[in-house]
N, CA, C and O atoms as CSV, one atom per row, in Angstrom:
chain,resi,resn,atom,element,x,y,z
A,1,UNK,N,N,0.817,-1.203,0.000
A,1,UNK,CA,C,0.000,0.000,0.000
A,1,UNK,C,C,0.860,1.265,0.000
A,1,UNK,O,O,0.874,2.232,-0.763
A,2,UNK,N,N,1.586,0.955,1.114
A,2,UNK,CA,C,2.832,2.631,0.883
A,2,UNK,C,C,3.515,2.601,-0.298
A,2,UNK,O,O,3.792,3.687,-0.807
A,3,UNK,N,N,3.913,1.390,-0.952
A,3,UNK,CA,C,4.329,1.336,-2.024
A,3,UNK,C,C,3.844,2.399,-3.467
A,3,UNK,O,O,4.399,3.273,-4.133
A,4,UNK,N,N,2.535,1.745,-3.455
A,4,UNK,CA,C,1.548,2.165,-4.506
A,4,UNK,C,C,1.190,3.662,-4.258
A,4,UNK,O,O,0.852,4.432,-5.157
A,5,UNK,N,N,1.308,4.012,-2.861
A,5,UNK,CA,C,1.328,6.372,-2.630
A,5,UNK,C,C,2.521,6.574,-3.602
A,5,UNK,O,O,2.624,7.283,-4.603
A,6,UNK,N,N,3.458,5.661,-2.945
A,6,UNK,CA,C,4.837,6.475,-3.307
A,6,UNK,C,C,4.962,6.667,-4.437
A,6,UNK,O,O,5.224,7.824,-4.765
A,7,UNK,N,N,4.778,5.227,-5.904
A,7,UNK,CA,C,4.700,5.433,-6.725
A,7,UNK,C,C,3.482,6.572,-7.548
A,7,UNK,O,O,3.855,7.094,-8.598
A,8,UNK,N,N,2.250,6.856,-7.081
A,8,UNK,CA,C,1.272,7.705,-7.140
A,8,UNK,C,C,2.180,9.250,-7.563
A,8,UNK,O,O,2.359,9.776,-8.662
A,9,UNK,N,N,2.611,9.649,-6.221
A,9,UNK,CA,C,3.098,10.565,-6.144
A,9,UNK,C,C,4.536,10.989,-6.938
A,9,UNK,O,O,5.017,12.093,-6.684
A,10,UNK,N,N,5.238,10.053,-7.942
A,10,UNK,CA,C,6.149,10.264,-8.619
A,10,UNK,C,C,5.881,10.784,-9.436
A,10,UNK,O,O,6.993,11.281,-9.616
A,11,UNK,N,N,5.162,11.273,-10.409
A,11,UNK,CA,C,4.785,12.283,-11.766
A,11,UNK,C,C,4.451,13.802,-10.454
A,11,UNK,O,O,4.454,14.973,-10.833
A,12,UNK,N,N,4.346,13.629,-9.836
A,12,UNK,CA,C,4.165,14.933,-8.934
A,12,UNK,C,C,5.368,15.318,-9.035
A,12,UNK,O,O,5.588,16.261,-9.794
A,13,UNK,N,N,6.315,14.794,-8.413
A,13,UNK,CA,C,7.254,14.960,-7.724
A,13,UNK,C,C,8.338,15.356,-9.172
A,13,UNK,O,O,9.088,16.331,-9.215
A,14,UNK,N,N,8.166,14.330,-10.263
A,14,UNK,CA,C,8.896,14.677,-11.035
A,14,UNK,C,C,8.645,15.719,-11.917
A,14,UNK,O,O,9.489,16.075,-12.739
A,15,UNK,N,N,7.033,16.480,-11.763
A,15,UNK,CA,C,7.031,17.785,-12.304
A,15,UNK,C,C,7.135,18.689,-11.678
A,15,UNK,O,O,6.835,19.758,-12.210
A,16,UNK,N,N,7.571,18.690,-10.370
A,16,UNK,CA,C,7.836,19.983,-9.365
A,16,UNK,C,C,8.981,19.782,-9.870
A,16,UNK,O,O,9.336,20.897,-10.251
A,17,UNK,N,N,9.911,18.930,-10.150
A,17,UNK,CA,C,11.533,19.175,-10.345
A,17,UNK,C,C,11.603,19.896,-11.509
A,17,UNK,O,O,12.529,20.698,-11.631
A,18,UNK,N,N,10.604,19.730,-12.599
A,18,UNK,CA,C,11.395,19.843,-14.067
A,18,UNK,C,C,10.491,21.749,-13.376
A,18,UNK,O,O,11.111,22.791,-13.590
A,19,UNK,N,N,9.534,21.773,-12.866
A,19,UNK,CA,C,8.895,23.113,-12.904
A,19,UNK,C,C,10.533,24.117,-12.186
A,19,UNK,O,O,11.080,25.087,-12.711
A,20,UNK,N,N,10.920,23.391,-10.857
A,20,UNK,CA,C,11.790,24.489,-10.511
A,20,UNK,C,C,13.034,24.357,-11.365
A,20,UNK,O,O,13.625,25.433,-11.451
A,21,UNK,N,N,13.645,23.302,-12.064
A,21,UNK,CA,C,14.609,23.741,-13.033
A,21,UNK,C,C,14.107,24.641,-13.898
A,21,UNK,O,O,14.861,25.490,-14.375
A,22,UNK,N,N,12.511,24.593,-14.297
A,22,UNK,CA,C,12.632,25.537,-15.334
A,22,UNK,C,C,12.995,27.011,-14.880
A,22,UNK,O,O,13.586,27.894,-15.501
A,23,UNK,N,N,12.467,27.001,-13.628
A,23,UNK,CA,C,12.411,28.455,-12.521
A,23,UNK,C,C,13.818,29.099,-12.663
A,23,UNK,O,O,14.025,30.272,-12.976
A,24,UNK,N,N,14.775,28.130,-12.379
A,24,UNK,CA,C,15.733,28.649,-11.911
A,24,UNK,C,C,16.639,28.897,-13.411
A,24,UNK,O,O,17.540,29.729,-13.516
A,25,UNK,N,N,16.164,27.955,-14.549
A,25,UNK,CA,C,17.287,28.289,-15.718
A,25,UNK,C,C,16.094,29.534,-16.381
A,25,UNK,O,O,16.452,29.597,-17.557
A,26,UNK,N,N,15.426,30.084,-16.291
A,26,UNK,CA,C,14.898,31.374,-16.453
A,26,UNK,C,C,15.555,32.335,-15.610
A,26,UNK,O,O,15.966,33.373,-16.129
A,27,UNK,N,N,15.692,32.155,-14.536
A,27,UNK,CA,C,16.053,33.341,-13.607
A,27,UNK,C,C,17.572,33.281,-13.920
A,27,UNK,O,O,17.968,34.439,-14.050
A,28,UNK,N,N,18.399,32.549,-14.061
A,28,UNK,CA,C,19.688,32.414,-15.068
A,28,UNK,C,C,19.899,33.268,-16.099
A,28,UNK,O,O,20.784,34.115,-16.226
A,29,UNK,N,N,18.828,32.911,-16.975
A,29,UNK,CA,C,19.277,33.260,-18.326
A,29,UNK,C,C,18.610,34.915,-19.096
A,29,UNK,O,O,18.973,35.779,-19.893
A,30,UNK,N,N,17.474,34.588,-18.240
A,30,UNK,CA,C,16.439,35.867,-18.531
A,30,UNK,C,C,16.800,37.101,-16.587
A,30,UNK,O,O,16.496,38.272,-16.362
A,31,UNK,N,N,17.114,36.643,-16.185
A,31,UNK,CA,C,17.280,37.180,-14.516
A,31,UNK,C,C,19.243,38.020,-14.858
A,31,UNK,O,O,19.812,38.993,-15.354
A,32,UNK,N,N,19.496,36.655,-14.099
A,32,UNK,CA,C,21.435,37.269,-13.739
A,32,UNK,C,C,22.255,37.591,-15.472
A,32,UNK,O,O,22.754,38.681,-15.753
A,33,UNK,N,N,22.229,36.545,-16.311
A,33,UNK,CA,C,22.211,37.208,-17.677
A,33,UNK,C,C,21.962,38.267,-18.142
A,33,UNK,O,O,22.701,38.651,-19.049
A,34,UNK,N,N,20.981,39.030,-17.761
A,34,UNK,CA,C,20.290,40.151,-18.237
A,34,UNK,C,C,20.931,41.374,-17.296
A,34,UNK,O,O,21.005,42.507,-17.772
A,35,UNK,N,N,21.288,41.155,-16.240
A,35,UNK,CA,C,21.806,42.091,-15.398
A,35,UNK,C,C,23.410,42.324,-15.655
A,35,UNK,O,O,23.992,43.341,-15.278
A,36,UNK,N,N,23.955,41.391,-16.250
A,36,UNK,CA,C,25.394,41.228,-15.941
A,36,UNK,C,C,25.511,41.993,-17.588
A,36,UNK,O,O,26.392,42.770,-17.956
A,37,UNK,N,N,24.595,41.602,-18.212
A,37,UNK,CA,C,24.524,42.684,-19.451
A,37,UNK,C,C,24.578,43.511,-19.425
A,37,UNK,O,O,25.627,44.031,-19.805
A,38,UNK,N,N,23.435,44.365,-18.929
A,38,UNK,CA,C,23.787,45.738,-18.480
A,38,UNK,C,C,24.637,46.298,-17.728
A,38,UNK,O,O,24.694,47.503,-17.969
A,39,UNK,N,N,25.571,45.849,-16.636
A,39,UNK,CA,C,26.899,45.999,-16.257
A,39,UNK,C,C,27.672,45.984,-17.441
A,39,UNK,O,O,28.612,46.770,-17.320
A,40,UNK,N,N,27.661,45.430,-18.503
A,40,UNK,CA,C,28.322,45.456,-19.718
A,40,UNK,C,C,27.921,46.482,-20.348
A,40,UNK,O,O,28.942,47.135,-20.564
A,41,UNK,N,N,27.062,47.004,-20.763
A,41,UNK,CA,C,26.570,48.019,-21.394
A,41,UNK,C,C,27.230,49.342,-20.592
A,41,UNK,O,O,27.876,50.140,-21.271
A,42,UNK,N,N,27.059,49.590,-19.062
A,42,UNK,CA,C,27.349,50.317,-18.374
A,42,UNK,C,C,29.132,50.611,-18.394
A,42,UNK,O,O,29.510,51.730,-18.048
A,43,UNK,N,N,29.835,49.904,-18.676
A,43,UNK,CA,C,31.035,49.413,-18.411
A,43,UNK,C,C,31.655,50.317,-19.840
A,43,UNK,O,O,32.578,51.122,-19.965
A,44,UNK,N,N,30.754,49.796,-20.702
A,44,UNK,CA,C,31.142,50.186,-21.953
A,44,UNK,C,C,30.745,51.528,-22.543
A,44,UNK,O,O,31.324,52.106,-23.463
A,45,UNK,N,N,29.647,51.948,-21.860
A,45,UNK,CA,C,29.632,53.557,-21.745
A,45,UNK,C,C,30.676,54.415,-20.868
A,45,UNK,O,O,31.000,55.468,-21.416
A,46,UNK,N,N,31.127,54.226,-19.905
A,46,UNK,CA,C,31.919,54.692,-19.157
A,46,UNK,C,C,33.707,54.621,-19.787
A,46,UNK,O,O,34.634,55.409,-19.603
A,47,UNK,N,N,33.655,53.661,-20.366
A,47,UNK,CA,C,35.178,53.575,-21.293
A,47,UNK,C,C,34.999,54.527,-22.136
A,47,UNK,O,O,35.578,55.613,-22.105
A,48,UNK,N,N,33.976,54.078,-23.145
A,48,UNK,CA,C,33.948,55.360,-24.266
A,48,UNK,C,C,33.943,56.546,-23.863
A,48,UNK,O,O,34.401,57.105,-24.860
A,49,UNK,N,N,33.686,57.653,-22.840
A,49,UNK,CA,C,33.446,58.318,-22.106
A,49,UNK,C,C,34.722,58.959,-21.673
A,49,UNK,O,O,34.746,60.125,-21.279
A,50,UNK,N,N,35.920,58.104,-21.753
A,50,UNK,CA,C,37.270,58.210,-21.050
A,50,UNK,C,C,38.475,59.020,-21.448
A,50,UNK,O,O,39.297,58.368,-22.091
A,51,UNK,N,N,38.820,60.432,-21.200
A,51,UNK,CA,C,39.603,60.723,-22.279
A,51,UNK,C,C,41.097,59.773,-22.370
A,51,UNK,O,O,41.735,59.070,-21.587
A,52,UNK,N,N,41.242,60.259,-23.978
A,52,UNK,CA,C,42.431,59.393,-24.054
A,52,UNK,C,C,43.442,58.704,-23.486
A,52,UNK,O,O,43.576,57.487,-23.622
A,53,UNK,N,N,44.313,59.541,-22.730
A,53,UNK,CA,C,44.726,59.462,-22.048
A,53,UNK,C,C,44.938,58.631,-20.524
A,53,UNK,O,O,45.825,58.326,-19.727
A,54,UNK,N,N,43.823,58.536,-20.685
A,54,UNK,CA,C,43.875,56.928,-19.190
A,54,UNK,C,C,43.785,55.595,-19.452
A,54,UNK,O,O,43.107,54.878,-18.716
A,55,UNK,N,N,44.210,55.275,-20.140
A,55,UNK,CA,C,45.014,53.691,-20.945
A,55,UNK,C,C,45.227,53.287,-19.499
A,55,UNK,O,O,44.681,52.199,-19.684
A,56,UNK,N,N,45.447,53.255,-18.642
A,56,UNK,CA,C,45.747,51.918,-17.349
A,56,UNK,C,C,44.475,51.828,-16.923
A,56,UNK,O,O,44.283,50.812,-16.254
A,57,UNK,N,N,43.387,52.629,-17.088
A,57,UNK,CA,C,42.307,52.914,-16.293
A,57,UNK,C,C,41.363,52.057,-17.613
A,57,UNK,O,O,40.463,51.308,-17.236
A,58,UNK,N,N,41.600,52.200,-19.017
A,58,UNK,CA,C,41.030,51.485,-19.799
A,58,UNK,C,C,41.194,50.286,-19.794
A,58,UNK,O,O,40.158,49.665,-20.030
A,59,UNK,N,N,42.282,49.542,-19.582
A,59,UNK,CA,C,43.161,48.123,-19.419
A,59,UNK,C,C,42.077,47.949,-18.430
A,59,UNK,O,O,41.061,47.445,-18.908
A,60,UNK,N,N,42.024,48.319,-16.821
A,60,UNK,CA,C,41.395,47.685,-16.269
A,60,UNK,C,C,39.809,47.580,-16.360
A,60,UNK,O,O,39.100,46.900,-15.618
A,61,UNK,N,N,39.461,48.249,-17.239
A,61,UNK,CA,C,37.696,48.370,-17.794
A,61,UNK,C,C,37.655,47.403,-18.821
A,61,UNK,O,O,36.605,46.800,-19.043
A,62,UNK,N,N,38.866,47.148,-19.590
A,62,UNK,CA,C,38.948,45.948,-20.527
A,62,UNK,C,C,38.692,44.590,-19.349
A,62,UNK,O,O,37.800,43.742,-19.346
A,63,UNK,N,N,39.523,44.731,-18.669
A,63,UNK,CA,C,39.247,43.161,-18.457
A,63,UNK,C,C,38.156,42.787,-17.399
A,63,UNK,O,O,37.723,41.694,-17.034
A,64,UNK,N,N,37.848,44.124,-17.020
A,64,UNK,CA,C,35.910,43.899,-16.167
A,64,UNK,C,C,35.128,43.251,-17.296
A,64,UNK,O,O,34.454,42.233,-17.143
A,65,UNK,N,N,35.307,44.127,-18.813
A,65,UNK,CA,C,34.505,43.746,-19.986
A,65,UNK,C,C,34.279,42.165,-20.149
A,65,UNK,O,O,33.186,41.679,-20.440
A,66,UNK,N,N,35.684,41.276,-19.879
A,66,UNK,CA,C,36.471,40.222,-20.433
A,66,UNK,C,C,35.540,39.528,-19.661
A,66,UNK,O,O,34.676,38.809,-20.162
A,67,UNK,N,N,35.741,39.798,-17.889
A,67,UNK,CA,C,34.777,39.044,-17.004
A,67,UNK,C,C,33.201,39.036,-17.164
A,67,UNK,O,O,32.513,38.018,-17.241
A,68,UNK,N,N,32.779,40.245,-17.199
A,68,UNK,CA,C,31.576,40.037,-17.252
A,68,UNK,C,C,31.154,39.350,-18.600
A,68,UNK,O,O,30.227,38.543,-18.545
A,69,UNK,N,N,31.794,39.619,-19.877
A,69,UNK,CA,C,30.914,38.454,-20.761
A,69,UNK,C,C,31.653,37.118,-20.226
A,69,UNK,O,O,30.839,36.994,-19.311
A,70,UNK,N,N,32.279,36.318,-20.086
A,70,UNK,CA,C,32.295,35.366,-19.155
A,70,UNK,C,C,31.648,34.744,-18.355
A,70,UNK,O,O,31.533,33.518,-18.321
A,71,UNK,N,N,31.079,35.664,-17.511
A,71,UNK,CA,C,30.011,35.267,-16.980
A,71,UNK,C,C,28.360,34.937,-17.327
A,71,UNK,O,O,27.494,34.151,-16.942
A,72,UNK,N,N,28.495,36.015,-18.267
A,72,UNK,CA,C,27.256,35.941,-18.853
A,72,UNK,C,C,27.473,34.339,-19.851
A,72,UNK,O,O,26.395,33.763,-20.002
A,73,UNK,N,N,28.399,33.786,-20.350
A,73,UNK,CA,C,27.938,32.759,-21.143
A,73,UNK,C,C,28.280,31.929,-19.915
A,73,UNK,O,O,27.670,30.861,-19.859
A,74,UNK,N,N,29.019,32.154,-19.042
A,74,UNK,CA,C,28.542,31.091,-18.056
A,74,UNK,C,C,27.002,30.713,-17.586
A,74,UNK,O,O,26.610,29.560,-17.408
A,75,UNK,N,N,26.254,31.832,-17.429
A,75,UNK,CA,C,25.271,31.841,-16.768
A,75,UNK,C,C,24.330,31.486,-17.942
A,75,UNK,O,O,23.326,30.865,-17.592
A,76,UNK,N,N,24.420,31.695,-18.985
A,76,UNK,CA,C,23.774,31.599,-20.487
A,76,UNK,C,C,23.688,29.428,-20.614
A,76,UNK,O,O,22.683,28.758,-20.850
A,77,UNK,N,N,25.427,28.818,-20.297
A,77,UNK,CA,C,25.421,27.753,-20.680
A,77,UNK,C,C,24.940,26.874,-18.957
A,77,UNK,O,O,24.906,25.658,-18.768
A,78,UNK,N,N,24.628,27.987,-17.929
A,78,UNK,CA,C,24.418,26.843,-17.120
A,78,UNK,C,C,22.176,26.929,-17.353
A,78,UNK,O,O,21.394,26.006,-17.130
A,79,UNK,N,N,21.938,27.941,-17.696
A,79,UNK,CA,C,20.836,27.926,-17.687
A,79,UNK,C,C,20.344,26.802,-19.229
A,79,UNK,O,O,19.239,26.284,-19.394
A,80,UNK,N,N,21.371,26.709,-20.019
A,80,UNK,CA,C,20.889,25.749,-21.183
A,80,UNK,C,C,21.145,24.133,-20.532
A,80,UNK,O,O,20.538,23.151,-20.960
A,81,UNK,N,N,21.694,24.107,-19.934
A,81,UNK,CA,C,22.522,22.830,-19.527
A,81,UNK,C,C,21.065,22.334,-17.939
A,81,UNK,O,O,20.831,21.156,-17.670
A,82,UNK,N,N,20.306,23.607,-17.135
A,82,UNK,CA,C,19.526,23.139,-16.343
A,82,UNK,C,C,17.888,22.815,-17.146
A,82,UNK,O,O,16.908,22.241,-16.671
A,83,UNK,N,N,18.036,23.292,-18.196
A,83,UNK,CA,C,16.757,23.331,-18.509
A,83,UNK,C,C,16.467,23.860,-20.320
A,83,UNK,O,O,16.596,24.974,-20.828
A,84,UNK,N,N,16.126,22.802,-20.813
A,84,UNK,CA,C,15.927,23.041,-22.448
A,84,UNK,C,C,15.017,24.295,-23.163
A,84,UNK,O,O,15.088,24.886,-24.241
A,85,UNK,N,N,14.110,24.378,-21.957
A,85,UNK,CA,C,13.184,25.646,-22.573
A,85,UNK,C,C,13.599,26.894,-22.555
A,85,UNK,O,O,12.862,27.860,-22.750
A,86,UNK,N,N,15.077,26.958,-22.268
A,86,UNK,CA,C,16.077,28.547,-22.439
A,86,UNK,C,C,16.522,28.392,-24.314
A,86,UNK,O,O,16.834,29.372,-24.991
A,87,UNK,N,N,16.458,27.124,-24.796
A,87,UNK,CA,C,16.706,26.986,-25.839
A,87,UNK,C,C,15.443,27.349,-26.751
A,87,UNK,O,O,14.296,27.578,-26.367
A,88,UNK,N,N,15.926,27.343,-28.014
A,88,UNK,CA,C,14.983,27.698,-29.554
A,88,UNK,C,C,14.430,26.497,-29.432
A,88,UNK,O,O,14.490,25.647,-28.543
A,89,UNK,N,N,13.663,26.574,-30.865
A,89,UNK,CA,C,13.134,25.605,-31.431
A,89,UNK,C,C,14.208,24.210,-31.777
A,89,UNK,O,O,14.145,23.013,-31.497
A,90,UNK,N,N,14.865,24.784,-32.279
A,90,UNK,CA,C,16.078,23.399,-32.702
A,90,UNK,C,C,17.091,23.245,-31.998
A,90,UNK,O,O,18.170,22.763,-32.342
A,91,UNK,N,N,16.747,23.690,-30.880
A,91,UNK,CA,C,18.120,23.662,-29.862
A,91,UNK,C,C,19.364,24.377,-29.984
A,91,UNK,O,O,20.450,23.827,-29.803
A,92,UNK,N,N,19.279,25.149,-30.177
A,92,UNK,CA,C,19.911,26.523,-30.660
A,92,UNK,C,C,19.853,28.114,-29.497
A,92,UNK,O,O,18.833,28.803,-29.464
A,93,UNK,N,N,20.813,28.379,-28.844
A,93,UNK,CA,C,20.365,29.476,-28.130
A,93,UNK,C,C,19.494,30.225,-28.566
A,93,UNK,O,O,19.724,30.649,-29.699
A,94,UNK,N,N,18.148,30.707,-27.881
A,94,UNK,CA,C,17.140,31.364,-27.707
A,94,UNK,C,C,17.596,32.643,-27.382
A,94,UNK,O,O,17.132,33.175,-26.374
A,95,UNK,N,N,18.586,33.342,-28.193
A,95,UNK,CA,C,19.079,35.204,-28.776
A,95,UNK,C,C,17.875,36.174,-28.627
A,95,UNK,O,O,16.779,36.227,-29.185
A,96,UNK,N,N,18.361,36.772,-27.859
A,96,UNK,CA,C,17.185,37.943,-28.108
A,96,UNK,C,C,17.757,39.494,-28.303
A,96,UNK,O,O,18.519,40.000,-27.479
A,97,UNK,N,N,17.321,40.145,-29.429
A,97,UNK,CA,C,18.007,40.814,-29.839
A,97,UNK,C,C,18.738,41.997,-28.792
A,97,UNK,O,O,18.318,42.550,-27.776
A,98,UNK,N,N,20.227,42.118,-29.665
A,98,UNK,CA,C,20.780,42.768,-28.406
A,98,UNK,C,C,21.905,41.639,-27.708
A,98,UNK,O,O,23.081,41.915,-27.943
A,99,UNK,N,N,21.772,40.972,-27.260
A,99,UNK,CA,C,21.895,39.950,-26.636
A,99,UNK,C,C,23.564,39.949,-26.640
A,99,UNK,O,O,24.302,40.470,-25.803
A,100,UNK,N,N,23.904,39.263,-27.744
A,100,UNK,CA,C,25.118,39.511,-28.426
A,100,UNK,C,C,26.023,40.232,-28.556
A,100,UNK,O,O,27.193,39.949,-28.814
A,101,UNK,N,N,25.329,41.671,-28.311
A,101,UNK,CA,C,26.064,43.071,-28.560
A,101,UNK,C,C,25.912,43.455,-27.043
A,101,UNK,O,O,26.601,44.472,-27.119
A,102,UNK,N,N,25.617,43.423,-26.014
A,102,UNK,CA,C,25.977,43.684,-25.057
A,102,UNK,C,C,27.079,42.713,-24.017
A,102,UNK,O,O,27.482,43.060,-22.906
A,103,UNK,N,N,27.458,41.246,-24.839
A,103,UNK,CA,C,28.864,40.765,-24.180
A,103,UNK,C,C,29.873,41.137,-24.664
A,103,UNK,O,O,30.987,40.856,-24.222
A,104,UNK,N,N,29.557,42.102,-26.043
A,104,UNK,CA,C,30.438,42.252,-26.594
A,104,UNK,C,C,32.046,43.249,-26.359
A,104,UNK,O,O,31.957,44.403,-26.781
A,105,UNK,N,N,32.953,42.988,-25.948
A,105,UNK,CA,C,33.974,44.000,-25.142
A,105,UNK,C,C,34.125,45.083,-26.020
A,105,UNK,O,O,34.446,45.064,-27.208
A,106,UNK,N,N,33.711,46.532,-24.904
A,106,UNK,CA,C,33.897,47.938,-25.788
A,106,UNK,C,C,35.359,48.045,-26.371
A,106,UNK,O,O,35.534,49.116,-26.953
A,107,UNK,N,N,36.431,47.224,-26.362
A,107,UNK,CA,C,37.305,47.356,-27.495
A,107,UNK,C,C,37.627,47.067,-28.619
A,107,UNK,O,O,38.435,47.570,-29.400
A,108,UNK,N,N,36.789,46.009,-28.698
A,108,UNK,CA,C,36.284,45.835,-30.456
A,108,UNK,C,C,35.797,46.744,-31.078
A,108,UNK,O,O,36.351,46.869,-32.170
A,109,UNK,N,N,34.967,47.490,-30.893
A,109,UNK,CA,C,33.948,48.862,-31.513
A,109,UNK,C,C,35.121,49.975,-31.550
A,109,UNK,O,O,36.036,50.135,-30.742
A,110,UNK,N,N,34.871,50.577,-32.532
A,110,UNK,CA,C,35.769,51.797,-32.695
A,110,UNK,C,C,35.578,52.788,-31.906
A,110,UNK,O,O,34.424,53.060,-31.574
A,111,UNK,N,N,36.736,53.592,-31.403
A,111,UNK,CA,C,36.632,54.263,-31.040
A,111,UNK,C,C,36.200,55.697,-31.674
A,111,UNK,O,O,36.535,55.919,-32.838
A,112,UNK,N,N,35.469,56.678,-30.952
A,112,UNK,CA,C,35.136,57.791,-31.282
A,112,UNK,C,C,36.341,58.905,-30.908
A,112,UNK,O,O,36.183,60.097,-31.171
């Protein structure tokens, strides 16, 4: 009889799991992703911003740049890796525009 609850209660149990993986690879990918972006964006306004002249002060805004996209595909590949519905249709990162261009390090882009 306890047998037959326990088994009862396994499609429960195994859709509360897949529900909070989905929870948490959203709050990943659409949550800390999205924030660590805009630290990128922010990062990269403040360089451009810089007069010439402070090259040690740019070096170290370069490699905040370096970290934070880092992180972001960290947080990008742990949210694909907890949960498939961060992915496209064909299993393909789920890009949303922008996306791309804000890991992108403000020393690639030309300077003004």
């Amino acid at each position: 009889m306890a047998i037959r609850h326990a088994r009862a209660g396994q499609p429960q149990c195994a859709s509360l799991s897949r529900d909070e993986r989905d929870r948490i690879g959203s709050e990943l990918h659409d949550g800390v992703a999205q924030v660590l972006a805009g630290v990128s964006l922010l990062v990269s306004s403040v360089a451009a911003r810089l007069p010439p002249d402070t090259e040690p002060l740019r070096d170290e805004l370069a490699r905040i740049q370096q970290l934070l996209t880092q992180s972001i595909e960290s947080c990008r590949s742990l949210a694909h890796a907890v949960t498939p519905s961060v992915t496209g249709p064909t299993g393909s990162s789920a890009e949303r525009p922008g996306d791309s261009d804000a890991a992108e390090p403000f020393g690639s882009a030309t300077r003004e």
